[in-house]
N, C-alpha and C positions, 0 to 999 in steps of 0.2 A: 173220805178225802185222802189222797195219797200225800204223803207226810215226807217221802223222800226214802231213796234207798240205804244202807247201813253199810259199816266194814264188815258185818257180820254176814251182809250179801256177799261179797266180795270175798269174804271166806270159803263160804259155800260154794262157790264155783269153780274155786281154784280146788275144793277138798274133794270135789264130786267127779273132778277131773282125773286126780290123781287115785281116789278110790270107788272107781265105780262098782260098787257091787253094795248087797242089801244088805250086811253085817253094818258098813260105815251110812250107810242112807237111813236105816232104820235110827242108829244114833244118835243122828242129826234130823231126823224130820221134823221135829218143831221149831229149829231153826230154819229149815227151807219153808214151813208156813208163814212162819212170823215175818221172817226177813226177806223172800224172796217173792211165794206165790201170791202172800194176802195182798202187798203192797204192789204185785204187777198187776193185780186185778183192780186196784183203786186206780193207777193209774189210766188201765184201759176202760174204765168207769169213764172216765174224766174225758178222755179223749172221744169215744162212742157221742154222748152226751152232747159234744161240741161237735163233732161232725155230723150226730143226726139234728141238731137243730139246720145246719148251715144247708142242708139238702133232707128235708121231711120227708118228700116224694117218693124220696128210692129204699123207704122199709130196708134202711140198714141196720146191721148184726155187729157185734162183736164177739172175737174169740177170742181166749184164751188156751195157749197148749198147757199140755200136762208134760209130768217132767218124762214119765213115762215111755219107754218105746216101745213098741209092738214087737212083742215074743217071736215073731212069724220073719222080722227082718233084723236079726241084730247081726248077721254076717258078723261075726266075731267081736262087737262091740260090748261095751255093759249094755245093764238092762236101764238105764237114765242118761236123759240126753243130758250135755254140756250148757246150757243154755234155756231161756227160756226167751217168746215172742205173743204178742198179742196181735191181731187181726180186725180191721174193720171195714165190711167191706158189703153187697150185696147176697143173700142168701141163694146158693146154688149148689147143686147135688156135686157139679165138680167146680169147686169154690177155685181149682189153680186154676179153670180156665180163664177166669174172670178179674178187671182188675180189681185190684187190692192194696190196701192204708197195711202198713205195719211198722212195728217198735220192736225191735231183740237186744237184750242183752246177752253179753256171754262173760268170760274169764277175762276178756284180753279187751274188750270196749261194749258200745253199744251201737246200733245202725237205725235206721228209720226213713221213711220213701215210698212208693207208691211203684206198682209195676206188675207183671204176669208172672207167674211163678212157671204156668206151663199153659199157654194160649192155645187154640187150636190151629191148627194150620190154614185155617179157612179164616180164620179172625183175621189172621196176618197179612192174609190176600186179600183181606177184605178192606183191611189199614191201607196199603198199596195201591188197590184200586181209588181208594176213597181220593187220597194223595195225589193219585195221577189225575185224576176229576176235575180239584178244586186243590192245588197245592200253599194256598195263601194261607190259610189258618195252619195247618201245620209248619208255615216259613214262620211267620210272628210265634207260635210257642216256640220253636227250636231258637231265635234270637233271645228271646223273651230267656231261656233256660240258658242258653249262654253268656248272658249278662249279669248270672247271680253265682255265689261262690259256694251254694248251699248243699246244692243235689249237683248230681251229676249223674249222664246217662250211662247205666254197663246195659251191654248184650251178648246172647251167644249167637252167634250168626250161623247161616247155613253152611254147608259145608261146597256146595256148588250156589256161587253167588248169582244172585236174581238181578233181573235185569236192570241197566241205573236208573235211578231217579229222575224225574223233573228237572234237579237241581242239586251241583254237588251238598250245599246245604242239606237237603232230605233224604243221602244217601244212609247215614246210619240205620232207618229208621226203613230203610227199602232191603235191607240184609239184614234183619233183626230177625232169629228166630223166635227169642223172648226177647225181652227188659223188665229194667226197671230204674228207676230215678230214687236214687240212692244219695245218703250221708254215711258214712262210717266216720266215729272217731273213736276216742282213747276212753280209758274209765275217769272222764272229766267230772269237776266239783259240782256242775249242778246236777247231775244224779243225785246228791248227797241230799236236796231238796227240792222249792215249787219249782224250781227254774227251769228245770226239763218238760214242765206242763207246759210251759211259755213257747219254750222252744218247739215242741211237736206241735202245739195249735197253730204257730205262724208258721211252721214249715207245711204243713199238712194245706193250709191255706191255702198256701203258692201252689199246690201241688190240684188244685180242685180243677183250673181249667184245662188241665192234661185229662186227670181222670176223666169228668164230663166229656171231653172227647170221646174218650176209647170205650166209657161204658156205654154210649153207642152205637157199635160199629153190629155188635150184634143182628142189629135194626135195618143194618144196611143188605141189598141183596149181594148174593153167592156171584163172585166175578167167573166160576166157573161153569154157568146156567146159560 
């Protein structure tokens, strides 16, 4: 059961920051079990747990990252990332094209939301088409997500804008390269205990009949056929 994160977390990500290399990692690796990986793994215990009861159907997964970067891309970086995230989401060979539940902390806050990491570009026209079809379920989530303070939507959009929408209302979501529905905040108190479990299960909630949509779209035919 996750117990809540420590100052000693919080140590750790500020020490990893400013010494990344394996002389000071190796020193401190039983503090990055103790304090950081074991207790981010109870937490996405906890979260998994709760969102596979809430949808059984969809043989969902969770992940956890290692602190680890891949030797092949550190472009001048350390060899440990700043940061750790957990992942819950459908199993797929390219898990970014699909959406996806996640929780990160780093040095400077924590984030959590639901969104593509890297969609395919056929998802997206697929989203669009779907949109252009039948625009009333995506009008009610897009109010429905503008009426709460919790998530908000970022995206990267295309660089030559796609045609408008239905409805200035559905235009973000018609120039959306990715997304995601996002919280970021600060290294607030209830990290320190349960209160962050509270908090991701009723955001994660809210967050279900977005998901439910877009895990979808897959299903739908190619607008390009």
């Amino acid at each position: 059961m996750f117990t809540g994160f420590t100052d000693e977390t919080v140590d750790f990500l500020w020490g990893i920051r400013f010494n990344n290399e394996r002389t000071w990692f190796e020193a401190h690796k039983e503090i990055y079990l103790t304090q950081f990986y074991r207790p981010m793994c109870a937490l996405a215990d906890e979260l998994y747990a709760f969102m596979a009861e809430q949808r059984p159907d969809l043989g969902l997964i969770r992940k956890v990252t290692r602190i680890y970067r891949d030797a092949r891309r550190l472009h001048g970086r350390g060899p440990y990332k700043e940061c750790l995230w957990f992942s819950v989401e459908q199993p797929s060979e390219q898990w970014t094209s699909r959406p996806t539940f996640w929780f990160e902390l780093t040095p400077d806050g924590w984030s959590y939301g639901m969104g593509y990491w890297m969609p395919k570009p056929v998802t997206m026209a697929k989203l669009r088409a779907r949109i252009s079809r039948d625009p009333k379920p995506m009008e009610q989530l897009t109010r429905r997500l503008r009426g709460q303070a919790e998530f908000s939507l970022e995206t990267e959009n295309y660089k030559r804008p796609k045609a408008a929408a239905p409805a200035p209302l559905l235009e973000p979501w018609y120039q959306a390269k990715s997304f995601s529905l996002i919280h970021q905040d600060k290294l607030t108190e209830e990290l320190f205990g349960r209160d962050i479990v509270e908090r991701l299960k009723s955001g994660w909630t809210f967050l279900l009949p977005y998901y439910d949509y877009f895990i979808t779209l897959d299903g739908d035919p190619d607008p390009a056929r």
